[in-house]
C-alpha positions as CSV (number, residue, x, y, z in Angstrom):
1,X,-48.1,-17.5,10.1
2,X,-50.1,-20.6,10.3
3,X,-49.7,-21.0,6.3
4,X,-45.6,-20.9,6.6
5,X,-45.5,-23.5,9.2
6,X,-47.5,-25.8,7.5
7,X,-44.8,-25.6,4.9
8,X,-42.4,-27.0,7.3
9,X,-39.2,-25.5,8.5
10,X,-37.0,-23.6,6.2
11,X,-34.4,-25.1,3.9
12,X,-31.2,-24.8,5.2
13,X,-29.6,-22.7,2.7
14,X,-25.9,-23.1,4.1
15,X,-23.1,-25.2,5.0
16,X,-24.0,-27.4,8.0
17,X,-22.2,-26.7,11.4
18,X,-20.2,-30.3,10.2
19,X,-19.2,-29.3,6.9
20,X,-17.8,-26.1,8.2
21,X,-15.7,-27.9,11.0
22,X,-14.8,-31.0,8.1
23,X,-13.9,-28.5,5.7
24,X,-10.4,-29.1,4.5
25,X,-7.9,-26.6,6.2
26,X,-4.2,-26.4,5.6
27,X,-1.2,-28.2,6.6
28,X,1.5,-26.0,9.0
29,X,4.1,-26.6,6.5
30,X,1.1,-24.9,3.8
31,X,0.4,-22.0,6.3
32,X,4.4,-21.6,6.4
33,X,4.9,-21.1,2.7
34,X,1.9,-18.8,2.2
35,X,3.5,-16.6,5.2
36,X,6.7,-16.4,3.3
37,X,5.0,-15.7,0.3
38,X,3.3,-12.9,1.5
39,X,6.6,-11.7,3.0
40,X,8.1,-11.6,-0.3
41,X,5.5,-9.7,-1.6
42,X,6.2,-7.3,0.9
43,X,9.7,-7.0,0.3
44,X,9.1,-7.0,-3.7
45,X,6.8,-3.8,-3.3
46,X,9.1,-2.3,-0.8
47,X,12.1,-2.5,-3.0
48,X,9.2,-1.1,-5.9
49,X,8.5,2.0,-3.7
50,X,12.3,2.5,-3.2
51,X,13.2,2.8,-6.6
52,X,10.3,5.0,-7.6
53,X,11.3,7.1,-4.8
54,X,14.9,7.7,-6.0
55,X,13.4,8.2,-9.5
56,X,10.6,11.2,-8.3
57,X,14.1,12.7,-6.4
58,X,16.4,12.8,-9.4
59,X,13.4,14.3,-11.1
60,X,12.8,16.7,-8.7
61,X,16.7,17.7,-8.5
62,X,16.9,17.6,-12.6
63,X,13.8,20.0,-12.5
64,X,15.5,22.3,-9.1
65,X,18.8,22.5,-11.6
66,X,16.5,23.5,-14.8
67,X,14.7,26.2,-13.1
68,X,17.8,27.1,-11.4
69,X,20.0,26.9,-13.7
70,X,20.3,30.6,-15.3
71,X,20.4,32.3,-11.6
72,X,23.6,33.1,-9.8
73,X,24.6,32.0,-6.2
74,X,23.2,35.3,-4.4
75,X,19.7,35.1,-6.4
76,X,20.0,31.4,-5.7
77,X,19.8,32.0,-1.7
78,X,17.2,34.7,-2.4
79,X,15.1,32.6,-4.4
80,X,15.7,29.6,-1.5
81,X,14.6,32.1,1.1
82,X,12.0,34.3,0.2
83,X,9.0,32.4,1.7
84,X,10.8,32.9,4.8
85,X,11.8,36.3,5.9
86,X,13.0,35.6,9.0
87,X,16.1,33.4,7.1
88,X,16.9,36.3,4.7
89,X,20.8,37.0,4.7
């Protein structure tokens, strides 16, 4: 212990309480257009997540109609139904 003190005191390894609090921050109009940006980014992925979603269902019905496609009507409700009995016809 007495060896470290005679050292002296640490080195302050950080930013000083000042710098932090003279650090350059943004303007309103700056916090503004990153907000809108972000928005837009939102709406970009949003309007992403739509059109994959439409995609996966035309697959999904394209696939339905192919496996589908060689049963009649009557099968077809069978096949619909037969995971649940208490809809059978």
């Amino acid at each position: 212990v007495a060896a470290s003190r005679a050292n002296g005191p640490a080195p302050n390894a950080g930013p000083s309480i000042q710098d932090y609090l003279s650090r350059p921050r943004p303007t309103w109009e700056e916090v503004k257009e990153i907000i809108e940006r972000k928005k837009k980014g939102s709406r970009a992925l949003a309007d992403f997540e739509d059109q994959m979603n439409k995609n996966w269902k035309k697959e999904l019905a394209k696939n339905r109609e192919k496996l589908l496609g060689g049963v009649d009507k009557d099968k077809q409700k069978e096949v619909c139904f037969q995971f649940h009995p208490c809809l059978t016809f």
